[in-house]
N, C-alpha and C positions, 0 to 999 in steps of 0.2 A: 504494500500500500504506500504513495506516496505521500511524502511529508509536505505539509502546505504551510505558506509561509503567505501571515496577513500583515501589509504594509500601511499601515495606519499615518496620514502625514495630516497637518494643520500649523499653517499659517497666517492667525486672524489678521483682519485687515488694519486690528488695533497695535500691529506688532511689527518688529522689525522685519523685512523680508527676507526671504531664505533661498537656498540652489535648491529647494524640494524635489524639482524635474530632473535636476540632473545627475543626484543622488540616486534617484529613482530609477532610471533610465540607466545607469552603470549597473547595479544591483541585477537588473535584467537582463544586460549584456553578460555580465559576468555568469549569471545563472543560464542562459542558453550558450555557453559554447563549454560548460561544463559538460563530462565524459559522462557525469548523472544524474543530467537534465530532465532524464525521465523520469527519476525519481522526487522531483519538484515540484509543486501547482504554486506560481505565484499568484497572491487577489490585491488588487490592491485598492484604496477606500482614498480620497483623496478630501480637505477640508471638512475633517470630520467633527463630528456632533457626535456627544455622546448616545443617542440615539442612533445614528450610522456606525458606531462602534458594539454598540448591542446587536443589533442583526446580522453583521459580519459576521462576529464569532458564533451567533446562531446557526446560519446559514451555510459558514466554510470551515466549519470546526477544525482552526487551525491548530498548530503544532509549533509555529513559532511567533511570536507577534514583534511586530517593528513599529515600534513610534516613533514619528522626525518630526521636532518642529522647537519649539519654546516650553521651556522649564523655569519655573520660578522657586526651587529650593522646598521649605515649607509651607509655602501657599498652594501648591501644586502643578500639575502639565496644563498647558494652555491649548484646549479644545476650541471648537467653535461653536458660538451658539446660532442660534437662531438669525440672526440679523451680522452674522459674521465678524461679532465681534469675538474678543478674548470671555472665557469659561474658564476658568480654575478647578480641575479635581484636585481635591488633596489626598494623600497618600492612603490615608485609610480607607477611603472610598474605595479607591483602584485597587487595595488588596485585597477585599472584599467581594468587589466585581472578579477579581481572578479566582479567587477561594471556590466559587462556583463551577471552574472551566477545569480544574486538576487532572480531570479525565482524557481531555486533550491537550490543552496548553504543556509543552515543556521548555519554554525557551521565549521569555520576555526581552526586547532589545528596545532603549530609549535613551534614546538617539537627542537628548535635548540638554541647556545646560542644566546645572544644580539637581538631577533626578538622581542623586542615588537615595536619596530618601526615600523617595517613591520606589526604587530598585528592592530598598532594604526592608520595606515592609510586606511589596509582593513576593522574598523569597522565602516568606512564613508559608508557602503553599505552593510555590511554582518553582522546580529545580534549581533552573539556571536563567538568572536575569541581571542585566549589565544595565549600569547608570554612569551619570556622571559626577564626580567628584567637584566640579566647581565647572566654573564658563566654558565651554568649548567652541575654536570657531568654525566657522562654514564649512572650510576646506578640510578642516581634520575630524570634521564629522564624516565628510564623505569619505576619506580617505579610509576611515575606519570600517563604516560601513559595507560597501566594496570591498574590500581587502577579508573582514567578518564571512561575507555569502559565499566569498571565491574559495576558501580553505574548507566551508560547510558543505560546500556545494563536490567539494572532492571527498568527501566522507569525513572529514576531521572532526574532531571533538568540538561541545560549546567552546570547552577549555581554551585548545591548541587553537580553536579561531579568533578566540578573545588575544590569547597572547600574539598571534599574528598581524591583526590589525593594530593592536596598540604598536607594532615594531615598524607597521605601513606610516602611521604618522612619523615617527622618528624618522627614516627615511625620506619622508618629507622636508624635512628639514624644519618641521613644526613647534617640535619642543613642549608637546603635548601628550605624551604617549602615556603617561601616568593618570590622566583624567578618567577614562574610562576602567570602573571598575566592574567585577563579575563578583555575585552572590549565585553562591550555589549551596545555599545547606542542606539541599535535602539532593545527592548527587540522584541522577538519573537519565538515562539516554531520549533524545528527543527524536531518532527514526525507529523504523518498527527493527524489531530485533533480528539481527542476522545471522548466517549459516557459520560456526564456528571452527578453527583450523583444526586439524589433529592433535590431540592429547600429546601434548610436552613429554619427551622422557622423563622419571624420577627427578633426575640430576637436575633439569630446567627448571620444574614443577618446585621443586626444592630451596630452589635458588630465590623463586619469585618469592615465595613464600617466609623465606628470613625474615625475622624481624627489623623495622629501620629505624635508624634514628637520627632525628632531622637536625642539622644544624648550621643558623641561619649569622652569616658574618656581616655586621654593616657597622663600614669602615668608613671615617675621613681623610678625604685626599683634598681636604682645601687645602690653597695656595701655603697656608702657615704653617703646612707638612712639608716641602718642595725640599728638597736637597739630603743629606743625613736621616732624615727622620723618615721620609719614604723610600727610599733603596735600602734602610734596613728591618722597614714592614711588608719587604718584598719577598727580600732575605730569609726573612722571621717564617713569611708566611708558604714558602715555598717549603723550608723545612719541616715545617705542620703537615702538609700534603705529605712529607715523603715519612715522617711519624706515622702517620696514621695507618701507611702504605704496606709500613712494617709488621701492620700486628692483622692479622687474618682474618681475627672476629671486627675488629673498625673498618678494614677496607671491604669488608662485603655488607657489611649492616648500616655502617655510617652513611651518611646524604649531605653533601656540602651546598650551599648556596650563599652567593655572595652580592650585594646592594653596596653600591660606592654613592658615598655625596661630596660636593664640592662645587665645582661651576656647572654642574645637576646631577641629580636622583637617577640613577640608573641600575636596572638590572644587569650585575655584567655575568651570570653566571644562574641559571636557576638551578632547583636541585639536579643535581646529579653525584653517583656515588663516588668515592673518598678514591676508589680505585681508576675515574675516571674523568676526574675533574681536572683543569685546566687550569694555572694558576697567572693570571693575565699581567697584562703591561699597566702599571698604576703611575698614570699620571697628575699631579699635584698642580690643582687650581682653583679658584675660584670661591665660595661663601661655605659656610655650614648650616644647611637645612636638615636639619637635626631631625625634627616634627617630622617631615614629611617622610626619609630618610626611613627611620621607622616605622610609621605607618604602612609604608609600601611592604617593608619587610612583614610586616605581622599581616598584611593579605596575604604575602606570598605561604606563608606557612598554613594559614589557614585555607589555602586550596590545595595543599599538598597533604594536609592532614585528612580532607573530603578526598582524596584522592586513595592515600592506602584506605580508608573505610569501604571505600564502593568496591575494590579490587579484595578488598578479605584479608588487606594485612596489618598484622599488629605492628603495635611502634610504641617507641618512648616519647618519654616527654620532649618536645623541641626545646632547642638550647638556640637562644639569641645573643648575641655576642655585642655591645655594641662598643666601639674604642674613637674616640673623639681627644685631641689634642686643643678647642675651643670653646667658645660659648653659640649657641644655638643663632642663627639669624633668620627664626622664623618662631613663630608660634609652638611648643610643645604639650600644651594643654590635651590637648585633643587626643595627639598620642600614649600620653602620661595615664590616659582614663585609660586607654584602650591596654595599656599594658597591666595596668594596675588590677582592672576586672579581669582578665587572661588567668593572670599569675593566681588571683585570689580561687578561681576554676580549678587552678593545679593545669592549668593545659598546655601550662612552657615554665622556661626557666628564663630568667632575665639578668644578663650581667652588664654593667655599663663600665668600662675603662676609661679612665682620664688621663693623658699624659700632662707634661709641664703644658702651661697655659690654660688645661682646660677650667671651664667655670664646673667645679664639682659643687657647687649648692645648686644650678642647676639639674646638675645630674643627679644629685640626691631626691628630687623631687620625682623627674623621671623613672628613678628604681621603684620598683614597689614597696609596698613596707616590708620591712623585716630583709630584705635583703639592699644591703650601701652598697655606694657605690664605690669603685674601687682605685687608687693611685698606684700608678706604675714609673717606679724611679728611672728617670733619662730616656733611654731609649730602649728598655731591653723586653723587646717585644719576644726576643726568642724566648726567654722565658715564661712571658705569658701564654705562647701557646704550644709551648712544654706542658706545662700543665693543664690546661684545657687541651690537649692529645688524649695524656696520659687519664683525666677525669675520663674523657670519652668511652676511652679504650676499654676503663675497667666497668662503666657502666654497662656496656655494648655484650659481656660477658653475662651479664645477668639476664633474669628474666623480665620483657618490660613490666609486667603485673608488679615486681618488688619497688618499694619507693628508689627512685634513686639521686643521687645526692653527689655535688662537684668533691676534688678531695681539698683540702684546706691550702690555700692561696702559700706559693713560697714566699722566700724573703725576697724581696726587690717588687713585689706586688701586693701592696699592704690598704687592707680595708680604712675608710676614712675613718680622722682622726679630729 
C-alpha cells in the first residue's frame, strides 16, 4: 500500500509572503523521479482553513502531513480563515486534532518558524514530527524540505531524512541546519512494513545485540583555545580513541559522538562506535555558545537513545562530557533545565570541565545538583580523558541494569572548590 503524503500550505494575506509554489513544486519533482514513486500518492491542500485540513485527513488518510507556511511560537500555526486572513491554532488544539489520526498519521513535518512547540506536543501521539526551533528562512525551509522527500522518497528513515536535510541547509551555505528539530518519542515506521533480509548468523545477531553505551563529547574550539590548548585537545583526544580501542568490551559497546562550538554548533561526528570513529581536524575560532552547544547535544542523545529502544537494544546510561575553557555567549537557561530534569530521570550523566578562563559559577549552574563542576589544571587534557577511558571501560564490563558510576577524578582534575 502506498504511503500518502498530505501537503498542507497557508499563507494568509495578513502575513509575510512565502516561495509556497516553489517549495511545492521541488517536493514533486523530487518525489517523481524517485526509483519509488510508486510507492507515493502526493495530495496537496493549498490556503488552508482549518476546515480544508479536516477533510483532507478524512478523505486521504495520510501517513505523513506537511505544513509550510507561518508559525508564531506559542500562539500557534497561522491557518486561514475565512476571509483569508491569519487563524492561530495553538499547540494543544493540533495535538488533539492529531490524537485522533494515530491510526494513520506517522510523520508530522512543519515547515514554519517557532513550531517546535507545536512539534513537541503533537509527538505525545504521533511518532515522528519535526519543528522549528526558532525563525527559519525561505530558502532553508525549502532546502530542507526537498532534500526531507528526496532521502524519504529513497526508503530512508524519518531519522536519516531529518539529519539529511538539516546537512542540505549547511550546504547551502545557510547556517541554519540546527533549526529544524525531530520529536520522535514514540519510534515507529511511517510505510507499511517490508519483506525482511535473511536471518544474521549468531556472530552478526550477536554483535547487534551488545549492549551500548553512549557517549556524547561537546567541546570548545572558540578562538581562546587557538594554538597550545587545541593541538593538545587533539593530542589528548586522539589518545582517548586509541584507549578505548585497546580494551574489547569499550571498542564494541562504546558509541562516541562528538558537537564542536565556536564560530558554530556543529555536529562533526554522530554516534558511531569507539572502534570506528574518526577523530577530526579541530579548528579554533570564533564565540562560545554554550546553551545551544548542549542542547543540540542532549537531542542528539535522545534520538539515539529512541533508536537502541525501537531496535531491542539495551544501553547504559549516556555520559555527556562537556569541556569549555570560557564563559557562555549565549543564553544557558534553557539548556540548564533540560539537563537538570535529564539527570534528575537518571537518563545521562552530566560532566562539565572548565579549563583556565572558564566562568565555573556558570558552569556550576549548568551541572545538575549534586554533581560540580569540575577544574582541570593547565592543559592536561590527556589526563582527563584517561580517566573518563578508563570510567568507560570499567562501566562497559558491567551489566547496564547495575547502577553505574565515573571512578573518582585524578589529581590535576579537581572538583570545584
Amino acid at each position: 500500500m502506498p504511503t500518502t503524503i498530505l501537503i498542507l500550505t497557508a499563507n494568509p494575506k495578513d502575513t509575510t509572503a512565502l516561495r509556497l509554489d516553489e517549495e511545492v513544486r521541488e517536493i514533486t519533482n523530487g518525489l517523481q523521479r524517485s526509483a519509488k514513486r510508486d510507492e507515493y500518492v502526493l495530495k496537496q491542500v493549498w490556503a488552508s482553513r482549518p476546515t480544508d485540513v479536516r477533510r483532507a485527513i478524512l478523505d486521504f488518510r495520510p501517513n505523513v502531513v506537511h505544513f509550510s507556511g507561518h508559525g508564531s511560537g506559542d500562539e500557534g500555526l497561522a491557518f486561514e480563515d475565512d476571509t483569508g486572513n491569519a487563524k492561530l491554532v495553538p499547540a494543544n488544539v493540533l495535538a488533539e486534532f492529531f490524537a485522533l489520526f494515530t491510526d494513520s498519521v506517522r510523520c508530522v513535518v512543519l515547515n514554519a518558524c517557532y513550531s517546535e512547540v507545536q512539534a513537541t506536543a503533537i509527538s505525545i501521539h504521533i511518532p515522528n514530527v519535526i519543528g522549528m526551533q526558532r525563525g527559519i528562512g525561505d530558502k532553508a525551509a525549502i532546502e530542507f524540505s526537498v532534500a526531507f522527500y528526496d532521502a524519504l522518497a529513497s526508503g530512508r528513515s524519518v531519522e536519516f531524512s531529518h539529519r539529511l536535510a538539516c546537512n542540505a541547509i549547511a550546504w547551502a551555505g545557510l547556517h541554519e541546519q540546527h533549526t529544524p528539530v525531530l520529536k520522535n518519542s514514540i519510534p515507529a515506521p511511517i510505510t507499511a512494513p517490508v519483506i525482511l533480509p535473511p536471518t544474521p548468523g549468531a556472530a552478526v545477531l550477536a554483535r547487534h545485540l551488545v549492549p551500548r553505551l553512549p557517549c556524547m563529547l561537546v567541546l570548545d574550539i572558540s578562538g581562546s583555545m587557538a594554538g597550545k590548548p587545541i593541538e593538545a585537545l587533539s593530542d589528548a583526544l586522539n589518545r582517548f580513541v586509541l584507549e578505548l580501542r585497546a580494551d574489547s568490551h569499550a571498542m564494541e559497546r562504546i558509541e562516541l559522538a562528538l558537537v564542536t562550538f565556536g564560530d558554530a554548533v556543529s555536529v562533526v561526528r554522530d554516534f558511531t562506535s569507539a572502534s570506528q570513529f574518526a577523530v577530526p581536524r579541530l579548528d579554533a575560532r570564533g564565540g562560545t555558545p554554550t546553551g545551544e552547544a548542549v542542547g543540540l547535544a542532549l537531542d542528539l542523545v535522545r534520538q539515539r537513545i529512541t533508536h537502541y529502544e525501537s531496535c531491542g537494544i539495551a544501553y547504559y546510561r549516556p555520559l555527556v562530557l562537556l569541556l569549555t575553557d570560557g564563559a557562555p555567549t549565549d543564553d544557558i537557561q534553557v539548556a540548564a533545565s533540560r539537563l537538570h530534569s535529564e539527570h534528575a530521570r537518571r537518563r545521562l550523566s552530566f560532566i562539565a570541565v572548565g579549563t583556565s578562563g572558564a566562568d565555573m559559577k556558570l558552569l556550576e549552574r549548568l551541572s545538575p545538583p549534586g554533581q560540580p563542576a569540575l577544574m582541570l589544571d593547565d592543559l592536561r587534557f590527556g589526563k582527563l580523558f584517561t580517566w573518563v577511558s578508563t570510567s568507560l571501560g570499567s562501566i562497559a564490563k558491567l551489566n547496564p541494569k547495575d547502577q553505574a558510576v565515573l571512578i573518582s577524578p585524578p589529581s590535576g582534575v579537581d572538583g570545584l572548590r
